[in-house]
TORVO-857276 format. One line per field, with one value per atom (N, C-alpha, C): residue number from 0; atom name; x, y negated, z. Coordinates in pm, whole numbers. Layout:
BEGIN
k	[NUM | ...] $
a	[CA | ...] $
px	[X | ...] $
py	[Y | ...] $
pz	[Z | ...] $
This chain:
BEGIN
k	[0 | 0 | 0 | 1 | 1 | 1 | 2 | 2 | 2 | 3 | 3 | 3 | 4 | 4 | 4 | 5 | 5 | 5 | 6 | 6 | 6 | 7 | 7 | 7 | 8 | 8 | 8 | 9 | 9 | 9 | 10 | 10 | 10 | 11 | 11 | 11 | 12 | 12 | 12 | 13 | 13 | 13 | 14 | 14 | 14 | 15 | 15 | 15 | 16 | 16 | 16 | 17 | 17 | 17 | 18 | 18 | 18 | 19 | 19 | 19 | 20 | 20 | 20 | 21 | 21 | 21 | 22 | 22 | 22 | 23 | 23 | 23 | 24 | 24 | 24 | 25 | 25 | 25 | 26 | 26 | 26 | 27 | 27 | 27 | 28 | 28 | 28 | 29 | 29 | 29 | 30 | 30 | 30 | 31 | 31 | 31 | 32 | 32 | 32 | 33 | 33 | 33 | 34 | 34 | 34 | 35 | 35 | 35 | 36 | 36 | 36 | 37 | 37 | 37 | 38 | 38 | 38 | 39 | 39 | 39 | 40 | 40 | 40 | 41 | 41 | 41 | 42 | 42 | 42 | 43 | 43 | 43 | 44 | 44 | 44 | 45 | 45 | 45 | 46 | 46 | 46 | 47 | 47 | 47 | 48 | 48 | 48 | 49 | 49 | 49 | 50 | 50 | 50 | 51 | 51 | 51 | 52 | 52 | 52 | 53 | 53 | 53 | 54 | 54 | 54 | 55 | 55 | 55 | 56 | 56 | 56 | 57 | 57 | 57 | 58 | 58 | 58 | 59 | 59 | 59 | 60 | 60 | 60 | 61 | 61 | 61 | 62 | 62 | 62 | 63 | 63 | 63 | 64 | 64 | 64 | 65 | 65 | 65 | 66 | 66 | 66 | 67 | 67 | 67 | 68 | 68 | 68 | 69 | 69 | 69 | 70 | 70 | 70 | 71 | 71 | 71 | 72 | 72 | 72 | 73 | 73 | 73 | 74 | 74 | 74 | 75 | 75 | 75 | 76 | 76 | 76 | 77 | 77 | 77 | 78 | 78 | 78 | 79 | 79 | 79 | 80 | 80 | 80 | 81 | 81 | 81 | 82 | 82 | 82 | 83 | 83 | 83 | 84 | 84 | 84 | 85 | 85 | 85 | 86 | 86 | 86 | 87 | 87 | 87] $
a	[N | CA | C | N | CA | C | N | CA | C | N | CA | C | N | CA | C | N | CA | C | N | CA | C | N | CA | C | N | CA | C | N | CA | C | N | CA | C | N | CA | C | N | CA | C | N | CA | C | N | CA | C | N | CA | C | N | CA | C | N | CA | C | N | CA | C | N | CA | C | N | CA | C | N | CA | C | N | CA | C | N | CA | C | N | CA | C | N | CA | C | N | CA | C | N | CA | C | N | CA | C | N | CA | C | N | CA | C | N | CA | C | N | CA | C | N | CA | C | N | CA | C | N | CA | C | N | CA | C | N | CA | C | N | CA | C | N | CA | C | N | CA | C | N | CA | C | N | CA | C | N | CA | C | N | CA | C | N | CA | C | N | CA | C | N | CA | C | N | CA | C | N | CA | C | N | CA | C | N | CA | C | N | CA | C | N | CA | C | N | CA | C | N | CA | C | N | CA | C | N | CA | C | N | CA | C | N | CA | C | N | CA | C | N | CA | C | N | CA | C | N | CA | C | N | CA | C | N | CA | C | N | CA | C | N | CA | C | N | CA | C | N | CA | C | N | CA | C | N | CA | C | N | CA | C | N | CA | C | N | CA | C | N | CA | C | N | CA | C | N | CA | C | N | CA | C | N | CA | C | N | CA | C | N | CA | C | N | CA | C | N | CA | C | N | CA | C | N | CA | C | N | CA | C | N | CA | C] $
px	[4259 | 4393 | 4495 | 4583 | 4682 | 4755 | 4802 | 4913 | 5058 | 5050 | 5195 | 5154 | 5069 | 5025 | 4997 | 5046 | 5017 | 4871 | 4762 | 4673 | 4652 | 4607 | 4597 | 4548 | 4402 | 4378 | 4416 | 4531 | 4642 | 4745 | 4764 | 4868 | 4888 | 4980 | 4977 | 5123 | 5089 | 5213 | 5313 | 5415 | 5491 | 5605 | 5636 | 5789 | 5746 | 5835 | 5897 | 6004 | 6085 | 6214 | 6210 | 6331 | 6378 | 6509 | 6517 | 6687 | 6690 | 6790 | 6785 | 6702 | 6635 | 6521 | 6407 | 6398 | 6244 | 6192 | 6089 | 6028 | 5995 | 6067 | 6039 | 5974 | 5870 | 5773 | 5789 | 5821 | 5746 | 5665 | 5620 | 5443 | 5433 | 5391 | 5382 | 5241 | 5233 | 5099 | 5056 | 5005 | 4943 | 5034 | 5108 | 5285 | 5347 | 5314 | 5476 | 5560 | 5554 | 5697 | 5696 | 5810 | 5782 | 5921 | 5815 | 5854 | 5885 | 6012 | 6008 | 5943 | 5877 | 5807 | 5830 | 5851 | 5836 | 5724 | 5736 | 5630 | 5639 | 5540 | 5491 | 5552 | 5556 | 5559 | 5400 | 5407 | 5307 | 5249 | 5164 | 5044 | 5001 | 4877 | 4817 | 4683 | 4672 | 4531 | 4535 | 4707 | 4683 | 4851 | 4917 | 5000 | 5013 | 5151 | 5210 | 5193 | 5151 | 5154 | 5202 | 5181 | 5258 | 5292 | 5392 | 5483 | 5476 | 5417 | 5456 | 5502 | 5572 | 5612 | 5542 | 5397 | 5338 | 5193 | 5201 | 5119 | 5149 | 5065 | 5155 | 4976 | 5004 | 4861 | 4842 | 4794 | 4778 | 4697 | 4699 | 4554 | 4512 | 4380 | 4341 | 4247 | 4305 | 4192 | 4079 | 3936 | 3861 | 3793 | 3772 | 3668 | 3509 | 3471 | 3371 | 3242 | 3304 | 3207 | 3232 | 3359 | 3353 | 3361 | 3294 | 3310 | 3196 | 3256 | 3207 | 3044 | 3082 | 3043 | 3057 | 2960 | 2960 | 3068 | 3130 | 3240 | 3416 | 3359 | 3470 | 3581 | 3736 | 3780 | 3870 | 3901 | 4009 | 3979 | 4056 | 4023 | 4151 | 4132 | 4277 | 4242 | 4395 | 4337 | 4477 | 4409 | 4557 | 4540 | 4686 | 4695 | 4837 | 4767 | 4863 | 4958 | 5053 | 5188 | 5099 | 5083 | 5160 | 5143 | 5210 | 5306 | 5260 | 5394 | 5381 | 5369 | 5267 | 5252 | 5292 | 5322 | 5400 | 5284 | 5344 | 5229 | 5101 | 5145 | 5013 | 5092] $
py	[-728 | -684 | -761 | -791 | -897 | -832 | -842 | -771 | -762 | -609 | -547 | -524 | -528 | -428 | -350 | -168 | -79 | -44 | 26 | 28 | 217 | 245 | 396 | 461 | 388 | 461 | 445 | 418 | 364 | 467 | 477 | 554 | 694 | 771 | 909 | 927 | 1078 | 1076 | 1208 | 1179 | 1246 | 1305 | 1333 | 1411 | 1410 | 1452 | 1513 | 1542 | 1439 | 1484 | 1472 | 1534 | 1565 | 1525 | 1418 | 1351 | 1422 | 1336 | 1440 | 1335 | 1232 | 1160 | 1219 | 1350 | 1389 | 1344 | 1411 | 1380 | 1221 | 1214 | 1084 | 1107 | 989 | 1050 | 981 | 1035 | 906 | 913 | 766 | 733 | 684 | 666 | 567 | 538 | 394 | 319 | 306 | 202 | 216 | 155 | 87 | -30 | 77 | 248 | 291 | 290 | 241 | 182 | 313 | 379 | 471 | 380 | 445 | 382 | 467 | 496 | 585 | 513 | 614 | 595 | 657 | 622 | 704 | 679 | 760 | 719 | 587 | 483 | 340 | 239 | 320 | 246 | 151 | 45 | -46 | -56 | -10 | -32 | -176 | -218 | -357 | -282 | -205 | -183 | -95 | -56 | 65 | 121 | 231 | 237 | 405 | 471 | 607 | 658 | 747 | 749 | 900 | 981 | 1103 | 1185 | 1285 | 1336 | 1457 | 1536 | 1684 | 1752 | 1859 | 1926 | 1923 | 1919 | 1923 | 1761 | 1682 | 1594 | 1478 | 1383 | 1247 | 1174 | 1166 | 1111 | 958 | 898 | 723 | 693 | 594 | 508 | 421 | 448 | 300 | 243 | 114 | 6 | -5 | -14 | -55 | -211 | -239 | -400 | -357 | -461 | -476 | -370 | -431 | -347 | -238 | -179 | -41 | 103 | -11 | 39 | 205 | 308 | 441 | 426 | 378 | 381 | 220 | 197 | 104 | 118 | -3 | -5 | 72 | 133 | 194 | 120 | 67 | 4 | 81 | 159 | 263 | 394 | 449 | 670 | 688 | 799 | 865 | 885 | 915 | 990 | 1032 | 1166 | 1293 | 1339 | 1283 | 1344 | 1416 | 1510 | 1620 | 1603 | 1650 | 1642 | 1746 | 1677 | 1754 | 1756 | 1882 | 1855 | 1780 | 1655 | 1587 | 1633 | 1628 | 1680 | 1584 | 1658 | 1588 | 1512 | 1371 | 1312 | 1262 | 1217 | 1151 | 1043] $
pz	[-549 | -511 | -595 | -548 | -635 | -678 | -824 | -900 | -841 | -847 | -875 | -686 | -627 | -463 | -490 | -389 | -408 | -332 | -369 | -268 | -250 | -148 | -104 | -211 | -265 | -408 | -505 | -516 | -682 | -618 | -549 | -494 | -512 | -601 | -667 | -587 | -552 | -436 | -544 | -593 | -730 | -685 | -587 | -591 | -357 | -303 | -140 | -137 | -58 | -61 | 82 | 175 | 270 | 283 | 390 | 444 | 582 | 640 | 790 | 909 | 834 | 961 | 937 | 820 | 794 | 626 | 617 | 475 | 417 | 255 | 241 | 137 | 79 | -16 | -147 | -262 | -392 | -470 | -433 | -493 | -592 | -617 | -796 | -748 | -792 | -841 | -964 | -966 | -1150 | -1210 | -1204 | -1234 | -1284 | -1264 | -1258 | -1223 | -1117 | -1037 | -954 | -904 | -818 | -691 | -568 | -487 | -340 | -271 | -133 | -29 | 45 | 143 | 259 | 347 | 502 | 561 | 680 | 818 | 827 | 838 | 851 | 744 | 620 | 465 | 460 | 448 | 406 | 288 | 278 | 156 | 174 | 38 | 47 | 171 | 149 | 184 | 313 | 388 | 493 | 482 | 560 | 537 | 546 | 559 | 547 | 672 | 721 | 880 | 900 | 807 | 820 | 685 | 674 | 515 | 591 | 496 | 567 | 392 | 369 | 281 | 140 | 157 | 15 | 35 | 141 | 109 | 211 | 204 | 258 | 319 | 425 | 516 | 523 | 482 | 479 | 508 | 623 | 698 | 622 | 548 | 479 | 561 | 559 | 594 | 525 | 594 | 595 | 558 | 462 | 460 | 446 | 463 | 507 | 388 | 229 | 141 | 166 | 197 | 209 | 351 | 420 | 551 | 495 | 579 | 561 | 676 | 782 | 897 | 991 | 1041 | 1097 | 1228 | 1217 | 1325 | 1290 | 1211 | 1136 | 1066 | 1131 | 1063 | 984 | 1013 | 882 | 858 | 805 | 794 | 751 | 715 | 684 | 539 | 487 | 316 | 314 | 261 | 238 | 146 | 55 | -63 | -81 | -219 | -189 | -269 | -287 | -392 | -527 | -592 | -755 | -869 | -924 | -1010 | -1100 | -1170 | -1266 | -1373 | -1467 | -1594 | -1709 | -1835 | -1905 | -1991 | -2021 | -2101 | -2029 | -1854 | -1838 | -1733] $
């Protein structure tokens, strides 16, 4: 993975906020960088495909070492909001 790309599993989903197009999400990777996300935010590895109130749904792509299932090119992964604890 090339430095400073976010990938689905670096991806810690830290705060939900709400504008009036719907839920926007922020993620932080391992950079620290925190970053907003909507519906069809681009990951290195897959992207945002749905934000609901307490968790944020992302299609990761599939390669080849880590195919689950043959033929299988992506899945979903839903992670949930929370809370940031102090000191990590």
């Amino acid at each position: 993975v090339p430095s400073g790309q976010l990938t689905v599993a670096d991806a810690k989903v830290v705060g939900i906020t709400r504008n009036k197009e719907g839920y926007v999400a922020i993620i932080m990777g391992s950079d620290k960088k925190a970053r907003f996300a909507k519906p069809g935010f681009k990951l290195y590895d897959g992207e945002v495909i749905a934000i609901e109130a307490d968790r944020v749904v992302f299609r990761q792509d599939l390669t080849e070492d880590t195919l689950a299932a043959p033929g299988l090119k992506s899945k979903e992964v839903v992670k949930r909001l929370h809370p940031v604890q102090e000191g990590t």
